[in-house]
C-alpha positions as CSV (number, residue, x, y, z in Angstrom):
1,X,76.1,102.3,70.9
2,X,79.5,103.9,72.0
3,X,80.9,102.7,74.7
4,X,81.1,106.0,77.3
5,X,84.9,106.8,79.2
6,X,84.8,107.9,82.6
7,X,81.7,109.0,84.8
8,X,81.0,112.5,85.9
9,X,79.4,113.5,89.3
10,X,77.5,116.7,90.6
11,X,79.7,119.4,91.3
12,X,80.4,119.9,95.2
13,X,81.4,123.4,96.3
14,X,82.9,121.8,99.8
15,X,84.5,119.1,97.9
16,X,86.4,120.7,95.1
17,X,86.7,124.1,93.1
18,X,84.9,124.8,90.3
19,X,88.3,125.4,88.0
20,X,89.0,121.5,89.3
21,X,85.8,120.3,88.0
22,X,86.1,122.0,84.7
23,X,89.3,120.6,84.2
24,X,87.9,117.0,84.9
25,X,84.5,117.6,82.1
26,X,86.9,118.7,79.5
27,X,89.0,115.5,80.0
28,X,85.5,113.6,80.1
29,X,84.7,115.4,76.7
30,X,88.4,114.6,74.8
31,X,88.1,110.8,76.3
32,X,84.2,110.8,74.5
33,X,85.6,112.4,71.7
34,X,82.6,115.6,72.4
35,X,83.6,119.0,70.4
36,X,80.5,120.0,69.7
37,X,79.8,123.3,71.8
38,X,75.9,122.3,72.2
39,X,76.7,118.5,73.2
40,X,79.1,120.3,76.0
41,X,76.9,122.7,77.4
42,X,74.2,119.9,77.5
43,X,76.6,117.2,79.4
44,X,77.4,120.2,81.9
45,X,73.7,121.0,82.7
46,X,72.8,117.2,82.9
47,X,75.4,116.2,85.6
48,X,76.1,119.7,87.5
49,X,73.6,118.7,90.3
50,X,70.3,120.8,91.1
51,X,72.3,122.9,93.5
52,X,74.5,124.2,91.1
53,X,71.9,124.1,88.0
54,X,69.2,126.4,90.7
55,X,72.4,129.1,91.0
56,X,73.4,128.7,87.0
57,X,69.5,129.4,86.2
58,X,69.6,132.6,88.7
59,X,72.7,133.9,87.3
60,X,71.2,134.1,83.2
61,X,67.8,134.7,84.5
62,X,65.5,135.9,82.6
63,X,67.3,133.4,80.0
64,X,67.6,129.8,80.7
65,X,70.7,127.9,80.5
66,X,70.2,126.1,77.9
67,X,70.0,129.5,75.9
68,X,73.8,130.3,76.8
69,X,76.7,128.4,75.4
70,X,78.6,126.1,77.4
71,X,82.1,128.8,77.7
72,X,79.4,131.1,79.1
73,X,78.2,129.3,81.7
74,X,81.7,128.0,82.8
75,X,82.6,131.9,83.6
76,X,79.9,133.0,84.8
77,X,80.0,130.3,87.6
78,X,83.3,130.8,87.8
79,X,82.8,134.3,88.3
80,X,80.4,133.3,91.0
81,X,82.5,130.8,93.0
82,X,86.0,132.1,92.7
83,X,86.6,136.2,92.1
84,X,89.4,137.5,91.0
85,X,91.3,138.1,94.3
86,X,93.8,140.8,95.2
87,X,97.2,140.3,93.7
88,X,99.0,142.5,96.6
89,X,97.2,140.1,99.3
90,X,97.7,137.1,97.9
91,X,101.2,137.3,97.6
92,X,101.6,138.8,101.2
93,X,100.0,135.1,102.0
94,X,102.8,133.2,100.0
95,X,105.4,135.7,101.0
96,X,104.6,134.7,105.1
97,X,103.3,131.1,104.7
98,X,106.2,129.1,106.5
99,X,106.3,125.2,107.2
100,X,104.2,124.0,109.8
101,X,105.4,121.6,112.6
102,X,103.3,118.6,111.4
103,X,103.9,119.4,107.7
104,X,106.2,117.6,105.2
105,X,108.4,119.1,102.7
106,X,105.9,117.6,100.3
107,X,102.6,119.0,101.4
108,X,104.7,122.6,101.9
109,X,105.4,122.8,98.4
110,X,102.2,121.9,96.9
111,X,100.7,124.9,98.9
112,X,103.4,127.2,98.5
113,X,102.1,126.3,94.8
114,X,98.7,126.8,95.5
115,X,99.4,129.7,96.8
116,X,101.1,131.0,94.2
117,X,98.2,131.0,91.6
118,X,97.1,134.3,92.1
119,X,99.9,135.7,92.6
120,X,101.1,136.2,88.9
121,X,104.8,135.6,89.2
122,X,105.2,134.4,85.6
123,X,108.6,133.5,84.5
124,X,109.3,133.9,87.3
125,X,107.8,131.9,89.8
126,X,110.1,128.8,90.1
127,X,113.0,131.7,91.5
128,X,110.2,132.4,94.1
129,X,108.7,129.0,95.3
130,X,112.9,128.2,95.8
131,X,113.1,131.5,98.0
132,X,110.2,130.7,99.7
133,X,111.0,127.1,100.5
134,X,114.1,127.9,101.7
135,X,113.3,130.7,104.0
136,X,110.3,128.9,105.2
137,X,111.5,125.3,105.5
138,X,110.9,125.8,109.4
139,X,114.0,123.3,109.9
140,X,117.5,124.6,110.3
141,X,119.2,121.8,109.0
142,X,117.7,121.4,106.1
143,X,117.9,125.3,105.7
144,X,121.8,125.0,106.6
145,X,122.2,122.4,104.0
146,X,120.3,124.6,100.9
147,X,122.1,127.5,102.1
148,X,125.4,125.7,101.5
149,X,124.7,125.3,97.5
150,X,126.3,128.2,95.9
151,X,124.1,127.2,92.5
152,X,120.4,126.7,93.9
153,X,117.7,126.2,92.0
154,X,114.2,125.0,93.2
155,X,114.5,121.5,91.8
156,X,117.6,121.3,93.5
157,X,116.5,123.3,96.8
158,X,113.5,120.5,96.5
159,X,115.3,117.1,96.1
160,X,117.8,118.3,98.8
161,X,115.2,119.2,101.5
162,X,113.2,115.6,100.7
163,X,116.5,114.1,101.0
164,X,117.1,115.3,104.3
165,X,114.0,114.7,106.0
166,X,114.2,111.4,104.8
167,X,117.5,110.8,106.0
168,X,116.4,112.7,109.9
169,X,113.1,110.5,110.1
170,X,115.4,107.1,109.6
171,X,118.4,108.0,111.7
172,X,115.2,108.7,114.2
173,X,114.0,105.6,113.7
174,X,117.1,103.8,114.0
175,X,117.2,105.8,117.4
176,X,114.3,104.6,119.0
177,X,114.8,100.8,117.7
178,X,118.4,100.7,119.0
179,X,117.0,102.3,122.6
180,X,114.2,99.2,122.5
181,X,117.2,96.7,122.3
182,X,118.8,97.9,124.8
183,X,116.0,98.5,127.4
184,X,115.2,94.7,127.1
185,X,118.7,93.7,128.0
186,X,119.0,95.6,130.7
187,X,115.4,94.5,131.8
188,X,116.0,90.7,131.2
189,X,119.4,90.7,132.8
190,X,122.0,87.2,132.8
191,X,120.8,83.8,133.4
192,X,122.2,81.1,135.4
193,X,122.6,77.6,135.1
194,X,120.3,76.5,137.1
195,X,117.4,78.3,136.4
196,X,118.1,82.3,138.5
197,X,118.3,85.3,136.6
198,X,120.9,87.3,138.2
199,X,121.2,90.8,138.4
200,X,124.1,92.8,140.9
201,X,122.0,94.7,143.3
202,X,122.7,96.2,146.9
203,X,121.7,93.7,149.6
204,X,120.0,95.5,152.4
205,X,120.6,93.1,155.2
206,X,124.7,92.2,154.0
207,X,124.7,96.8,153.1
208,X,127.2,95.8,150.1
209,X,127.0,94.6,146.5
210,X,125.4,91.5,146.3
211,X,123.9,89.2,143.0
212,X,120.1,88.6,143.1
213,X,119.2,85.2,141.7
214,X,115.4,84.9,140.4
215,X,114.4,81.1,140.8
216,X,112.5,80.3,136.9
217,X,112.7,76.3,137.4
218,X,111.3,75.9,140.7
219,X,107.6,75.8,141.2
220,X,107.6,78.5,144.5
221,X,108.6,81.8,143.5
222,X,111.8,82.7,145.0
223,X,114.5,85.5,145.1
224,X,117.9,84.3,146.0
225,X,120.7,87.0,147.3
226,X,123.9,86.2,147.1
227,X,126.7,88.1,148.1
228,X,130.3,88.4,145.9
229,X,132.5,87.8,148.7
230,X,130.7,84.6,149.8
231,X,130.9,83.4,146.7
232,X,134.6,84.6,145.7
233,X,135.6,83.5,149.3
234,X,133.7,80.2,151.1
235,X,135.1,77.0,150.2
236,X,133.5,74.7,147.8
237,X,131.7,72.5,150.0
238,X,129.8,75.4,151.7
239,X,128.3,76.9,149.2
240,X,124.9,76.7,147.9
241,X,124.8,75.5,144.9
242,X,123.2,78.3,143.1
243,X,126.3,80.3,144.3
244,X,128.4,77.9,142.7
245,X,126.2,77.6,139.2
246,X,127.1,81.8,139.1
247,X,130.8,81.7,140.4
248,X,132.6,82.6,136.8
249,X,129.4,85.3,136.7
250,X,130.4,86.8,139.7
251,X,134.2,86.9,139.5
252,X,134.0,89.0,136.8
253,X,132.8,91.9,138.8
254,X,135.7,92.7,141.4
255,X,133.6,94.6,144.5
256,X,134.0,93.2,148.1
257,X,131.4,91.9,150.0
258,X,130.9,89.5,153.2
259,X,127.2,88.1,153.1
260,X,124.4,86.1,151.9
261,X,120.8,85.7,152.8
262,X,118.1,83.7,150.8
263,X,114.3,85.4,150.9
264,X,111.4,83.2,150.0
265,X,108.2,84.8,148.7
């Protein structure tokens, strides 16, 4: 017995179009190697579903399906599901369908090309999905950059606009890493020698620019403020050794001050 390619389901209305599940028996039937009109029509009414197979019978009635040929059945539901729709309407929907705000380049062009099936542009219609694309884009500097080529065509006006939005979503990325980085060295500040993170800060007792040690070795927690001048300015042997630890720190910022206070917590 011959080995059977590919499996069929029943047809789902919500799921797919009938045109799409067509498309998908005949493959079934080239892959089986099934010509024969009457093997067709009798793999369609097997695997159709009894949804479908209760509307096919009411559309032949009084015949019964298996009485009309497999092509027959295919329009008629096709007929049933999908009627011819109005040319004029359909392309007023292509004509005003523009990119939405969520929407890639990507997903915009395979709906402009939905769109376009019913419109019956013919020879045309690559001149009008570029058209389309490019007044619809919904992006001004993709729309700035197609509007520069002199020679657009819609392959063109296609690779440029994915090219672009590629290139805007990683400089954005880029962005936003880069901000990160900075955040955290800002947030973690310096740290000294022995064991206080240091940060210049505006003592509120001393009212002038001051370094605020954090202790991270001791076992209390403790905040340290130490002003520039005391440290710039005391002698060696009266300062506190903390003061001394951030000396070449603090030099390096040239703002007066007078005090220093220490505040346990």
């Amino acid at each position: 017995m011959a080995t059977t390619i590919g499996t069929l389901v029943a047809f789902d209305a919500k799921a797919q179009t009938w045109e799409e599940y067509c498309e998908i028996l005949e493959q079934f039937f080239a892959a089986n190697e099934i010509t024969e009109a009457a093997r067709q029509r009798a793999v369609l009414i097997s695997v159709v579903g009894p949804t479908t197979y209760s509307l096919m019978r009411s559309l032949v009635s009084p015949m019964k399906p298996k009485d009309k040929s497999y092509s027959d059945l295919v329009k008629l539901l096709k007929e049933h599901y999908h009627p011819k729709p109005s040319e004029i309407v359909q392309r007023y929907k292509f004509d005003s369908r523009t990119r939405k705000p969520s929407e890639s380049v990507s997903e915009y062009v395979a709906e402009l090309r939905r769109l376009a099936q019913d419109c019956n542009y013919g020879d045309n219609l690559k001149q009008m999905l570029r058209d389309r694309l490019v007044c619809g884009i919904n992006d001004e500097r993709i729309q700035r950059r197609l509007l520069s080529e002199a020679e657009l065509t819609f392959d063109k006006a296609l690779s440029i606009a994915l090219a672009v939005e590629t290139a805007n979503k990683n400089a954005q990325d880029l962005k936003v890493s880069s901000a990160s980085v900075q955040f955290m060295k800002t947030k973690n500040g310096s740290q000294g020698a022995n064991g206080f993170k240091g940060a210049t800060t505006g003592c509120y007792r001393a009212r002038e620019p001051s370094i605020r040690l954090h202790s991270v070795n001791s076992s209390k927690s403790s905040v340290m403020c130490v002003a520039k001048s005391d440290i710039s300015q005391k002698p060696a042997a009266t300062r506190s050794p903390a003061a001394e630890d951030t000396e070449m720190e603090v030099k390096e910022r040239n703002q007066p001050s007078t005090t220093a206070h220490t505040k346990w917590r």
